[in-house]
Structure formats: C-alpha cells, structure tokens
C-alpha positions, 0 to 999 in steps of 0.5 A, spaced: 117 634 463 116 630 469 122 624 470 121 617 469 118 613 475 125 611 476 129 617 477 124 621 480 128 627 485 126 626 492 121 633 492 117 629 485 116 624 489 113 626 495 109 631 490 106 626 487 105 621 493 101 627 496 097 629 490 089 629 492 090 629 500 087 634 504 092 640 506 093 638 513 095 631 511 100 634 506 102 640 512 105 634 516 106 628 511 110 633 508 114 635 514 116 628 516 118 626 509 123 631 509 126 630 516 128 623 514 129 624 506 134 629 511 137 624 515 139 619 509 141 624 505 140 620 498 134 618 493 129 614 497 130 608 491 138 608 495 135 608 501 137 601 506 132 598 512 138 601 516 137 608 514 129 607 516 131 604 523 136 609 524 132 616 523 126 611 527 132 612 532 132 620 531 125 621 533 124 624 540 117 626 541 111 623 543 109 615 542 103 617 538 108 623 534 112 617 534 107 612 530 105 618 526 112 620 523 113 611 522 107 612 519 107 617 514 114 614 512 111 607 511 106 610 506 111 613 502 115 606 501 109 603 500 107 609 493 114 608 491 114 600 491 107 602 486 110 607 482 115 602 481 121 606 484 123 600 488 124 594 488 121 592 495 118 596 500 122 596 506 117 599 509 114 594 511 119 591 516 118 597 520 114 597 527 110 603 527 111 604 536 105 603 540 101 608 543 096 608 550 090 608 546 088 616 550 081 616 548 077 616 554 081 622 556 079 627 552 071 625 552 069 630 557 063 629 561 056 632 559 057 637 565 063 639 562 061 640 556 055 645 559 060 649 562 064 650 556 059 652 552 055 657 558 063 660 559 062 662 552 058 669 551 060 672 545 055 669 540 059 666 535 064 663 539 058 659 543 055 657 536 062 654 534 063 650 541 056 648 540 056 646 533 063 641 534 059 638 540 052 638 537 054 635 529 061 632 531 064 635 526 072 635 525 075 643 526 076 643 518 070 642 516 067 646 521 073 652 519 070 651 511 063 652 511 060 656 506 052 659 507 050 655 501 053 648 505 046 650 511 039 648 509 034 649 513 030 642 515 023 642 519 025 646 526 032 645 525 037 645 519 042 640 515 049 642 514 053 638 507 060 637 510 065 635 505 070 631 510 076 628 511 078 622 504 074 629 500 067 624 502 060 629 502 056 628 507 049 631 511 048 632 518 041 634 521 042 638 527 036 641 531 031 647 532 035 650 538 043 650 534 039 652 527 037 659 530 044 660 532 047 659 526 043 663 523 042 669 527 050 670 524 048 670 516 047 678 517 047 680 509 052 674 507 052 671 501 051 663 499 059 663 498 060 667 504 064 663 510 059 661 515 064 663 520 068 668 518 075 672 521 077 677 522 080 679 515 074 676 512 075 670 509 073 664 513 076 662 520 083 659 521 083 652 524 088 656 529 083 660 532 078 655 534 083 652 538 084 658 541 076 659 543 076 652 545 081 653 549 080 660 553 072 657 553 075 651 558 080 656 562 074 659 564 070 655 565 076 651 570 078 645 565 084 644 567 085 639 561 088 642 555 081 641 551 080 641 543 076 642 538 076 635 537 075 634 544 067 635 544 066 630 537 069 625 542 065 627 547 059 627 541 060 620 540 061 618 547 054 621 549 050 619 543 052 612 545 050 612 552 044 615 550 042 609 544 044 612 538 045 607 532 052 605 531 052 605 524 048 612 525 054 615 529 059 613 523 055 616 518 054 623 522 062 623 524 064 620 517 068 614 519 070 610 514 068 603 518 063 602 524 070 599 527 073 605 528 067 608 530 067 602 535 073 604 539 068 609 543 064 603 546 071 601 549 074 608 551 067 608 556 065 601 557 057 600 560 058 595 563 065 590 566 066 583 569 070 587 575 063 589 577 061 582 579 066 581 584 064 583 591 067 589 594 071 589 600 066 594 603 060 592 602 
C-alpha cells in the first residue's frame, strides 16, 4: 500500500512525479533527481534552500546542462508542493543559469543538408535523413513509427506522429520521400517498425545519431550534427521560403507559435545594422 503523501520515500516520490512522461524525459529527469537526492542525503520535505543552492554548486557541466538539471528539480519541488509534501515550494527561489540561445548554430544550410543526404547511399539511411529534414520530425518519433502510422495521400503520403506531451499528429510529405519510405515495407506488416534494427525491433535513437553523424563526416561538416539539427534546418528554411507560422508549428508539434517563433529570431531577414553605411561603399 503506497505511503501517505507525507511520508513518501524519495524513490516513491519521483515515481510519481514521472508517472506518464515519456522515457527519455523519465531517462534524465531521473537521473538529475537522484544526484541531488544523493547531495542532500535526506527526505526531499527536510530538504532547505541551502541544500538546493549547494547541489546548484556541485553542477560542473555545460550552462544548458546546468538549466536542464535546475530544472528538472524545480519541477519536482513544484509536484511535491501539489501532492502536498511540502509546505513551500523552495524551488521557486532557485534561478535556473542562462544559457546562449545556440540556435542559429545548428541550422544547416540547404546546401548542407543536399550534401548530407547525397552522402548517404545506403537506401535506408538516405530515407531516414530525408524524412527528419523533410517532415520535421523529432528522432523518437521517427525511431517509433509503425506501417500502420503511414498512409498514402495524393502522390504523396501522411505520417501519423504520436509526439512529444503523448499529442497525435499528421504530417503531409510529398511524392519524391513516399516512394522512398515505401520501397522499404517489403513484406512488413501493419505492426511492423517502419525502420527497423538489426535485431528486428524498431531502430534504436542511438543509431540514427550515429547515421547522421557518419552522413556529416562524409560529406565534410565539420559541425557535430544531429538528428535534431535537420528539424531546425526544416523549420528555418519552411520559413525563408513562406511557410505559415502557425502551419510550422502543428507540422513540428509545438505547444505554442512562441516557441515555434524562436526560429524567426535565430535567422532574422532583415536588421536595423543593414541600414547604416558600410565603410566600403
């Protein structure tokens, strides 16, 4: 029988605190909970603002780790205060470390993105770099696709997402990445993993990274490029050539057009420095 909502061990609180979210939020939100349940070394409703500013000390990884692991904390303060573990949420006096919005970094160029793709000649492989480019979707997505999640539409096709917060969604892609997905299916059923591993089970979020990466090496980007990479670089060229902003964010699934915004600030079309005289002309 689960304890009472005040004596709650550390390990039951965290369980419910993640119950529903997706695994690789459970993977690292675990993770961070644990380190700082470690640094206090007590229950989580004994716990002090000194005890959160200290572990905040401890952190020694990147600024955007760094946000990441507050974060998560703070969120976990915050579900406690609501199940009523806590009698203040303590959380809420810790500042979260700012990071340089890198954005505009990991947009590649269209050009970039050819040579990614044309680097690619195993026929799978070039279907999965051209499907996170072309629909925007995130690894996972792509990794958990079944042939039961693809329809095709027209020319083209319709890919039926289940996404990030569990929101379901459809995205349309055209006539030229439909035939590639398809030239895959062979004799696979409707339950069958669209792209599969080499066990046969659906492919791991691991080896995509390493597809993309070794499709980058080759073709001589000397960034370090993700899967993640080719949806910004979706939604940054979508934009440039006059896509609807509130048609990219149901494509990419956003929860708000804000955050969908954050791509028009990382490659502005236009800027008040352009109007002043250049010393060369």
């Amino acid at each position: 029988m689960l304890n009472s909502s005040s004596t709650l061990t550390n390990a039951e609180l965290t369980d419910l605190w993640l119950h529903g979210k997706s695994k690789n939020t459970v993977d690292g939100y675990r993770r961070h909970a644990e380190r700082f349940f470690s640094h206090a070394n007590k229950p989580l409703s004994d716990c002090t603002l000194m005890d959160i500013q200290l572990w905040v000390m401890t952190l020694s990884s990147s600024d955007n780790s760094k946000r990441v692991a507050v974060g998560a904390v703070k969120s976990l303060f915050s579900f406690a205060k609501q199940l009523g573990v806590i009698s203040a949420n303590l959380g809420v006096l810790v500042k979260s470390p700012k990071a340089k919005n890198r954005l505009a970094e990991r947009i590649l160029t269209q050009e970039e993105v050819h040579l990614l793709i044309n680097s690619t000649t195993n026929g799978r492989d070039r279907t999965i770099i051209r499907l996170l480019y072309f629909a925007g979707l995130r690894v996972s997505e792509l990794c958990g696709l079944k042939w039961r999640d693809l329809k095709s539409r027209g020319d083209g096709g319709q890919i039926t997402v289940f996404g990030k917060g569990e929101k379901t969604r459809t995205v349309l892609v055209g006539a030229g990445i439909w035939r590639d997905i398809i030239s895959l299916k062979g004799n696979g059923s409707k339950d069958d993993p669209a792209f599969v591993s080499a066990k046969g089970g659906h492919l791991c979020r691991s080896m995509v990274f390493h597809i993309v990466r070794n499709a980058a090496k080759r073709a001589d980007i000397e960034a370090n490029v993700s899967p993640h990479w080719l949806r910004h670089s979706h939604a940054s060229h979508s934009l440039d050539r006059g896509a609807p902003i509130h048609l990219l964010q149901k494509t990419l699934g956003h929860s708000s057009v804000a955050i969908t915004e954050m791509y028009l600030h990382a490659r502005p079309t236009d800027s008040s420095a352009l109007y002043l005289p250049d010393d060369d002309e």
